[in-house]
N, C-alpha and C positions, 0 to 999 in steps of 0.2 A: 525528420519526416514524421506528419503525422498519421497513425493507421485510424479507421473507419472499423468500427464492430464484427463490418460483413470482413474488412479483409483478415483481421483474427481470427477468427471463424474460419476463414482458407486457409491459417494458416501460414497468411502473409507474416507473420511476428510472434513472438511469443507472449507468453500472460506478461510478464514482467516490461518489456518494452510496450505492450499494449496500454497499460494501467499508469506506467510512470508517466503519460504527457499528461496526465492527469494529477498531480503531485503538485502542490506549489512550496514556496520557501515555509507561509506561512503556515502548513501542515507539517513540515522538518523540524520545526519550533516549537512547533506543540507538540508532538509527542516528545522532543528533548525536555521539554519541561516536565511533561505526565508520564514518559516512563521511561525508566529504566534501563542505559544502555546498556551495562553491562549483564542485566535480566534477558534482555534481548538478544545480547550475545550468547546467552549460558542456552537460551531457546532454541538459536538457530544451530548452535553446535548440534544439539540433539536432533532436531527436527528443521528440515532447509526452509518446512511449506510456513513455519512458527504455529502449526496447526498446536502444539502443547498450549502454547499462550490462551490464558480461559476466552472465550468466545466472547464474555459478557465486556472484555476488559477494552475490546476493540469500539464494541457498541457506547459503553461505558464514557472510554474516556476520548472519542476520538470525535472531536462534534461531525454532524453530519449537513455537508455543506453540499449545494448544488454545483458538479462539477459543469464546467463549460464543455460543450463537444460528447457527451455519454448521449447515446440513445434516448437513456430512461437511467433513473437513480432507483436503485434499493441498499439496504443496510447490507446485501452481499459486495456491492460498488465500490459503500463505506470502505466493510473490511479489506478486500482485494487490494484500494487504495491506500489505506491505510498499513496492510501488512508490505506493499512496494515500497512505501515510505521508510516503513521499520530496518526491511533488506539496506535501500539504501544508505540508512546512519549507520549499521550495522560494516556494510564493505567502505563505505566512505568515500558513495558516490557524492556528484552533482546533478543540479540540475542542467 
């Protein structure tokens, strides 16, 4: 199913399910290559939000792509999407 900004915003879904239909293979790939899994793991043990992870590292290494279906794009989008992404290499979702 996919949620709509306004239904997030109700509270129809959470951040995580909201963000992940926005994830594709080719963003799991890239951060597998740019960072870190077990950095990521060591992050998420301490902090679930990976808020420790420096800020710049998200902007940095994570290119910043138009996703299809967002409202509007900002480098908060980036991150949010980019840290869903991280979550999931991390537990060992799928898409």
């Amino acid at each position: 199913m996919k949620y709509t900004y306004q239904e997030y915003m109700a509270n129809k879904c959470d951040l995580h399910t909201y963000y992940k239909q926005f994830v594709t293979e080719s963003l799991l790939q890239y951060l597998q290559n740019h960072l870190s899994l077990q950095e990521l793991r060591n992050a998420y043990a301490e902090d679930k939000h990976l808020n420790n992870v420096k800020t710049s590292s998200w902007w940095e290494r994570v290119p910043a792509v138009a996703y299809a279906g967002l409202r509007s794009y900002s480098m908060c989008d980036n991150v949010c999407i980019a840290k869903t992404a991280a979550r999931m290499l991390i537990k060992g979702e799928t898409l």
